[in-house]
C-alpha positions as CSV (number, residue, x, y, z in Angstrom):
1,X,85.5,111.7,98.0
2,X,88.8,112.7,100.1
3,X,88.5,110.0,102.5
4,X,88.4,107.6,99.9
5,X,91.7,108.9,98.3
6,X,93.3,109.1,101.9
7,X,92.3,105.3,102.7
8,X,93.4,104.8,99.3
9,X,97.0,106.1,100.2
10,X,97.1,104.6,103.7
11,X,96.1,100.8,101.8
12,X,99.2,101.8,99.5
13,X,101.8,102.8,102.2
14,X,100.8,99.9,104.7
15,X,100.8,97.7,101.8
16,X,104.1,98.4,101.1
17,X,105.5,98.3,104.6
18,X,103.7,95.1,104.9
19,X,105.5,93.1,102.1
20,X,108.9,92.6,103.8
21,X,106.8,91.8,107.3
22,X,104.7,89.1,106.0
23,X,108.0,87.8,103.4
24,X,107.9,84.1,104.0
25,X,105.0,83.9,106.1
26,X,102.6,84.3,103.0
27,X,103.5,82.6,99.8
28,X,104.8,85.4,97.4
29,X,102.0,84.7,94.4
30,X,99.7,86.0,97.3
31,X,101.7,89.4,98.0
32,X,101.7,89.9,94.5
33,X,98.1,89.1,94.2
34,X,97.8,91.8,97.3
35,X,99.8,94.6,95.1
36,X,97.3,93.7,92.1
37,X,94.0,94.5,94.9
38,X,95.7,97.2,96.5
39,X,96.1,99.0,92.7
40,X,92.7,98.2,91.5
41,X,91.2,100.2,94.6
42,X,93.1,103.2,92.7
43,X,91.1,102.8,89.7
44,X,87.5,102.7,92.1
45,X,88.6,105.8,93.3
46,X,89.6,107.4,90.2
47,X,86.0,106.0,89.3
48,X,84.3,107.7,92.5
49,X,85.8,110.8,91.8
50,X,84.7,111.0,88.3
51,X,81.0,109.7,89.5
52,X,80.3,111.4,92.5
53,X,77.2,113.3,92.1
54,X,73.5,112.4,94.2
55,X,70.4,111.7,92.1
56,X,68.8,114.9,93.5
57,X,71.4,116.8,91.2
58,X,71.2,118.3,88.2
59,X,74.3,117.7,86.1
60,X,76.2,118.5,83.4
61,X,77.1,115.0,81.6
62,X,80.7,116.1,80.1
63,X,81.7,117.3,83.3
64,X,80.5,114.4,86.0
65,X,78.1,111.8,86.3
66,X,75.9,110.2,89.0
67,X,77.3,108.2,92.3
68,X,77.0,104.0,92.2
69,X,76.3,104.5,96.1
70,X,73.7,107.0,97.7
71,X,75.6,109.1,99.6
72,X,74.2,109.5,102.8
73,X,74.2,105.8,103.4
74,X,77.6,105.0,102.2
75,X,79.1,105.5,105.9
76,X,77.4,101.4,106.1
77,X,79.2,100.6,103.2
78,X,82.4,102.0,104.4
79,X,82.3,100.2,107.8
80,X,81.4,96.6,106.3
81,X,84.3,97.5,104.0
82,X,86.7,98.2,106.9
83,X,84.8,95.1,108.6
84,X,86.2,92.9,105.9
85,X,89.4,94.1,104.9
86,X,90.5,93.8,109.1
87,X,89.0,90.3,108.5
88,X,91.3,89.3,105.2
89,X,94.2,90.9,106.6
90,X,94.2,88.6,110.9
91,X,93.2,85.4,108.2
92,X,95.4,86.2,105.4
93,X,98.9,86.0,107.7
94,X,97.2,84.0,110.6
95,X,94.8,81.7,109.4
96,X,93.7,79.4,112.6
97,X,96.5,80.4,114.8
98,X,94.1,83.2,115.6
99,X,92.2,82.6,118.9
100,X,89.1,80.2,118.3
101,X,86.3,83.6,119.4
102,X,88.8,86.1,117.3
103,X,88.9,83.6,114.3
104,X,85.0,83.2,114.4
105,X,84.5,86.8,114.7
106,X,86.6,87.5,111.9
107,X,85.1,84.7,110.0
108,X,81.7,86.1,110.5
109,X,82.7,89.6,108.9
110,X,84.5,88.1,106.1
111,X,81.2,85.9,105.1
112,X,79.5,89.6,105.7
113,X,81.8,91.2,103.1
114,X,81.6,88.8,100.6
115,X,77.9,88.6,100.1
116,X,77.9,92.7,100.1
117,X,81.0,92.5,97.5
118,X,78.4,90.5,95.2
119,X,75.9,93.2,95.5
120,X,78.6,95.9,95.2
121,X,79.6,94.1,91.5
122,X,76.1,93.4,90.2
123,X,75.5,97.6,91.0
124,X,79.0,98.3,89.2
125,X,78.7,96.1,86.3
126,X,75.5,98.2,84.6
127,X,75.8,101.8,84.1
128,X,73.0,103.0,81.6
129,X,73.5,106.6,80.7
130,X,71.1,107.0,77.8
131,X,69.1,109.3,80.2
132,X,71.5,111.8,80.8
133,X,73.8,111.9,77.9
134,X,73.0,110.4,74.2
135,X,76.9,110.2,73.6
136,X,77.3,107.3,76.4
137,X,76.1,103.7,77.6
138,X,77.3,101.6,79.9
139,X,79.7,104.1,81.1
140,X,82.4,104.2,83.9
141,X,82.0,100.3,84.9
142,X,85.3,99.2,84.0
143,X,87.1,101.8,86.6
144,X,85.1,99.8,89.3
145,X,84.9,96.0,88.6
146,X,88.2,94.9,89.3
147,X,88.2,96.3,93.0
148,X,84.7,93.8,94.2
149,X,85.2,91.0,91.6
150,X,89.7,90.5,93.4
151,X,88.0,91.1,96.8
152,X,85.8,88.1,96.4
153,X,88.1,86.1,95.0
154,X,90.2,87.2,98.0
155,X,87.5,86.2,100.4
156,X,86.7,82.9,98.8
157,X,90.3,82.2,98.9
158,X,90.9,82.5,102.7
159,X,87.6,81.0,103.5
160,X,88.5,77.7,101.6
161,X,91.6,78.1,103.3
162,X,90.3,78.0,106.6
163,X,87.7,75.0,106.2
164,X,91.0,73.2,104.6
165,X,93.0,73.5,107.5
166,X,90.2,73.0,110.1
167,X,89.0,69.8,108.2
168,X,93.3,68.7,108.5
169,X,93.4,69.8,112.3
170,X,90.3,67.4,112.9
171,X,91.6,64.7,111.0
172,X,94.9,64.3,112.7
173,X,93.4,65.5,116.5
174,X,93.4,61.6,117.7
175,X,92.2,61.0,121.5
176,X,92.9,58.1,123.5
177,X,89.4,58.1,124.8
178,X,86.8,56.7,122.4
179,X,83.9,58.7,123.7
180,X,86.2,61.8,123.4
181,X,86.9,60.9,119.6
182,X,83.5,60.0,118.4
183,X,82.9,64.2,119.4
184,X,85.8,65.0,117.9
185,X,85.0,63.4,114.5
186,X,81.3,64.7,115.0
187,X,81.8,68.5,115.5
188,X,84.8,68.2,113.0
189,X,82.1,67.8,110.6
190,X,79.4,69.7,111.9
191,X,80.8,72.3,114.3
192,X,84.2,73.8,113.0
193,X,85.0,77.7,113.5
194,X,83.0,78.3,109.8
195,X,80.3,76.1,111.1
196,X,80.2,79.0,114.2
197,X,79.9,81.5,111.8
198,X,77.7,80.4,109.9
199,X,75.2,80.9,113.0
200,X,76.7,84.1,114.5
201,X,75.9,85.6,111.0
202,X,73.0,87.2,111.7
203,X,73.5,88.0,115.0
204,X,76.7,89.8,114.3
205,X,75.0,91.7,111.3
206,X,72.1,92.6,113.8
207,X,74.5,94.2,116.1
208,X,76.2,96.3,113.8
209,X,73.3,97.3,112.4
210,X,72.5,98.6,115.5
211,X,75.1,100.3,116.2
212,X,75.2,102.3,113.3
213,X,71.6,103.5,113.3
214,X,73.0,105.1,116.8
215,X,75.3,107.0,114.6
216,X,72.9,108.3,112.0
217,X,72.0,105.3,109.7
218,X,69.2,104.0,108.5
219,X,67.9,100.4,109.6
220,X,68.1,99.5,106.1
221,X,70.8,101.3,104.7
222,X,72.8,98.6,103.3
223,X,69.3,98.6,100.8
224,X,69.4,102.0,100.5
225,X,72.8,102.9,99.7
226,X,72.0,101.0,96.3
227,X,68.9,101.5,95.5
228,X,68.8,105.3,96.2
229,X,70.7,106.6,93.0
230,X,70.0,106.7,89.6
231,X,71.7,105.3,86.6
232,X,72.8,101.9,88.1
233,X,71.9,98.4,88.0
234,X,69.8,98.4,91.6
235,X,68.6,102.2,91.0
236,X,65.2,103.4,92.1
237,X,65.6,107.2,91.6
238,X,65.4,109.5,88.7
239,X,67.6,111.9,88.3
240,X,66.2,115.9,86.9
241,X,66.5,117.0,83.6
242,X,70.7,117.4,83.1
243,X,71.8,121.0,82.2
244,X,72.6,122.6,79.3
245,X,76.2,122.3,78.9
246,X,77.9,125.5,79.8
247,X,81.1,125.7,78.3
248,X,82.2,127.1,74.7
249,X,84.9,125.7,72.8
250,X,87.6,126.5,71.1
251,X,87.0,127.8,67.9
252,X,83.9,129.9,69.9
253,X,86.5,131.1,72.7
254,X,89.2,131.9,69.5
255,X,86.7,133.9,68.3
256,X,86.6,136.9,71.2
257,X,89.7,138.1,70.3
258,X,90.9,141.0,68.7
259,X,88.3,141.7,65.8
260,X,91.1,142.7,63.6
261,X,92.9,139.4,64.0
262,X,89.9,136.7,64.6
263,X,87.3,139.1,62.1
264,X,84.0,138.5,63.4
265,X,81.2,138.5,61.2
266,X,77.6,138.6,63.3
267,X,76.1,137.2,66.2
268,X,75.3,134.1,66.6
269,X,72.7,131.5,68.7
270,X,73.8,128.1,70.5
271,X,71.2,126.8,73.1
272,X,69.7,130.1,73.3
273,X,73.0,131.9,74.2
274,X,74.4,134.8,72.0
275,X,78.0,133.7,70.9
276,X,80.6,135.8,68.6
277,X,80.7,134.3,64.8
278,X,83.5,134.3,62.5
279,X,84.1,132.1,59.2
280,X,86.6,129.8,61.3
281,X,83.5,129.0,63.7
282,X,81.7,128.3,60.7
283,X,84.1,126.2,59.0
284,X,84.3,124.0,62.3
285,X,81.0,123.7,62.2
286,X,80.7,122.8,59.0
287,X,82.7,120.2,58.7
288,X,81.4,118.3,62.2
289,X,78.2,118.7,60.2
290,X,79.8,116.5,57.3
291,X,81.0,114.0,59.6
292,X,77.8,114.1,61.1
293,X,76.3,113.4,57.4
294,X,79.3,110.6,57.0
295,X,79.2,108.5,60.0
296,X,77.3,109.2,62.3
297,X,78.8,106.8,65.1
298,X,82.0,108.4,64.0
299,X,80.8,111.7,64.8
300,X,79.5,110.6,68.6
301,X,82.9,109.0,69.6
302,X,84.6,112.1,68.0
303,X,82.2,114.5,69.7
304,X,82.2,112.6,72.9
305,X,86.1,113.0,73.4
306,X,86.0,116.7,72.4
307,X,83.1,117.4,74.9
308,X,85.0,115.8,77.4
309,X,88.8,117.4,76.9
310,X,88.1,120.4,74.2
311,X,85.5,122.2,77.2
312,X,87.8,122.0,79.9
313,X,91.0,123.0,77.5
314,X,88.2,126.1,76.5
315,X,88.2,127.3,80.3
316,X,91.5,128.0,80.6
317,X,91.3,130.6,77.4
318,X,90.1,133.7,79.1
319,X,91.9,136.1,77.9
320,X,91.7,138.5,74.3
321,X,95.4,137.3,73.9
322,X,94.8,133.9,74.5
323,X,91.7,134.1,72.5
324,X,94.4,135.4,69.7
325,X,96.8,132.8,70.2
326,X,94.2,129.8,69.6
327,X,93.0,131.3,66.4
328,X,96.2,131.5,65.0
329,X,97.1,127.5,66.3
330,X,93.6,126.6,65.1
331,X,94.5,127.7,61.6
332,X,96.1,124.7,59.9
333,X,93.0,123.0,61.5
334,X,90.4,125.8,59.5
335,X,92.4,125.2,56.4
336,X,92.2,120.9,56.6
337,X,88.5,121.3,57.2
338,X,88.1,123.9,54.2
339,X,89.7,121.4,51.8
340,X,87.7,118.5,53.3
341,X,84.8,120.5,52.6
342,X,85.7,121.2,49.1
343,X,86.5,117.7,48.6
344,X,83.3,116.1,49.7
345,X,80.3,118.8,49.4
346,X,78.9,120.0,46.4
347,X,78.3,123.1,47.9
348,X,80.6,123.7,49.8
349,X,80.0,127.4,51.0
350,X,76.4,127.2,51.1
351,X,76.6,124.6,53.7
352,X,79.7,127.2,55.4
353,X,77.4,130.2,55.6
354,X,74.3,128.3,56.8
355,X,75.9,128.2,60.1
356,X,74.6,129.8,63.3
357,X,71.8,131.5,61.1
């Protein structure tokens, strides 16, 4: 995903070079509206990064989860996207000043990009998870909506702009010659630049189709690129069983430390792995137990948020000292779950000392 971050900083710095160029020449609403696009594609790429695994891959849920776009097809994708944003940006400060051929080229890939922005939204807006991780559901989407849903109302914009001003152009183009007039009125009506592109449509697509199965591509990649991942709205492809999650957290990891100081009292099984056990561990476990009993939707947010920061926070405690140092911090914490325990179970260190058995 590192080219995406770099286009992502070269979008940001042109974009700001750009505003004091295009000052006056575009209404300030729009450059403002520009800013808004520009900072959405952050958030797609924040959501790429964070989603950026094929279907043939085993994962670990808390750690990543699977790609919107199959991989090995997305150089289409990226070319129709650079296609279309070289298209907004010669209509966007030119409009029909452009040369007629230029203008109906660039028209042609705009219409291109707009029907593969729709497709690019209807794959973003579903995410279902349930397969790969009970904790999650439509998952991720909102980091990648904005991006397609402001580039088509970007395109739709400049389109309607275009036909608006052709449509005025006709209309006060007056000939002396009545012949001359009659096809003036005719192909305003019939045969303006959208008109054009309208027919070079699939033409144009043909040839860059072409084109990039010389470099590598598929014929039908723009079908592929959706349709082969899992988890999405156009998916075809399961994905294998997801891993075991590796990580210990951080009453487990505050338990290796120095036996006189975190007292360990046997060994212990999670997922078929042999873990250190002392009565803090317990008394953790314990009490997600009791929220567990409680609220049950309670306990999956709660234990959702902890997969996801507690694990990679539990990484970075490697050491016997550090171990040391987190079961002393994690005491106040033992203590509010020993009270809560006392407070709401009948039996309170039955259900303590049932753990890891």
């Amino acid at each position: 995903m590192g080219f995406l971050v770099l286009l992502f900083v070269i979008l940001l710095v042109f974009g700001i070079m750009s505003l004091s160029k295009i000052k006056g020449i575009v209404p300030t609403r729009e450059i403002i509206f520009a800013a808004v696009y520009v900072l959405s594609f952050g958030l797609f790429v924040l959501g790429m990064m964070l989603h950026d695994q094929e279907y043939t891959h085993a994962i670990d849920p808390i750690d990543v989860c699977y790609i919107p776009f199959g991989g090995r097809h997305i150089i289409s994708l990226f070319v129709y996207f650079l296609l279309y944003h070289i298209a907004v940006l010669f209509i966007w400060i030119k409009g029909r000043k452009l040369p007629p051929l230029t203008l109906v080229l660039m028209l042609v890939f705009l219409m291109l990009g707009m029907v593969i922005n729709l497709f690019v939204l209807a794959q973003v807006i579903f995410h279902d998870t349930t397969s790969i991780d009970m904790y999650k559901g439509n998952d991720g989407t909102f980091l990648f909506i904005a991006t397609p849903l402001l580039s088509l109302v970007i395109g739709i914009s400049l389109l309607l702009k275009i036909i608006k001003a052709e449509h005025t152009a006709a209309r006060d183009r007056v000939f002396k010659n009545a012949f001359l007039q009659r096809c003036n009125s005719y192909l305003a009506k019939k045969f303006d630049e959208t008109t054009w592109a309208l027919i070079l449509l699939l033409p144009v697509f043909i040839v860059i189709t072409l084109i990039l199965v010389l470099f590598g591509q598929d014929y039908n990649s723009l079908v592929k690129v959706f349709t082969d991942t899992t988890t999405w709205t156009f998916s075809q492809k399961m994905h294998p069983p997801v891993l075991e999650h590796r990580g210990h957290y951080l009453c487990t990891v505050a338990a290796k430390g120095h036996p006189r100081i975190v007292k360990p009292l046997k060994i212990g099984h999670r997922h078929g792995h042999p873990i250190i056990v002392n009565r803090q561990l317990q008394i953790a476990n314990a009490f997600e137990e009791l929220i567990q009993d409680i609220s049950p939707r309670g306990h999956r947010f709660i234990r959702h948020n902890y997969d996801k920061y507690g694990y990679n926070l539990s990484l970075k405690i490697n050491t016997e000292r550090a171990s040391n140092i987190t079961y002393l911090l994690m005491r106040p914490l033992e203590w509010f779950f020993l009270v809560t325990l006392y407070l709401f179970c009948v039996q309170p260190e039955v259900k303590i000392k049932k753990q890891y058995h």
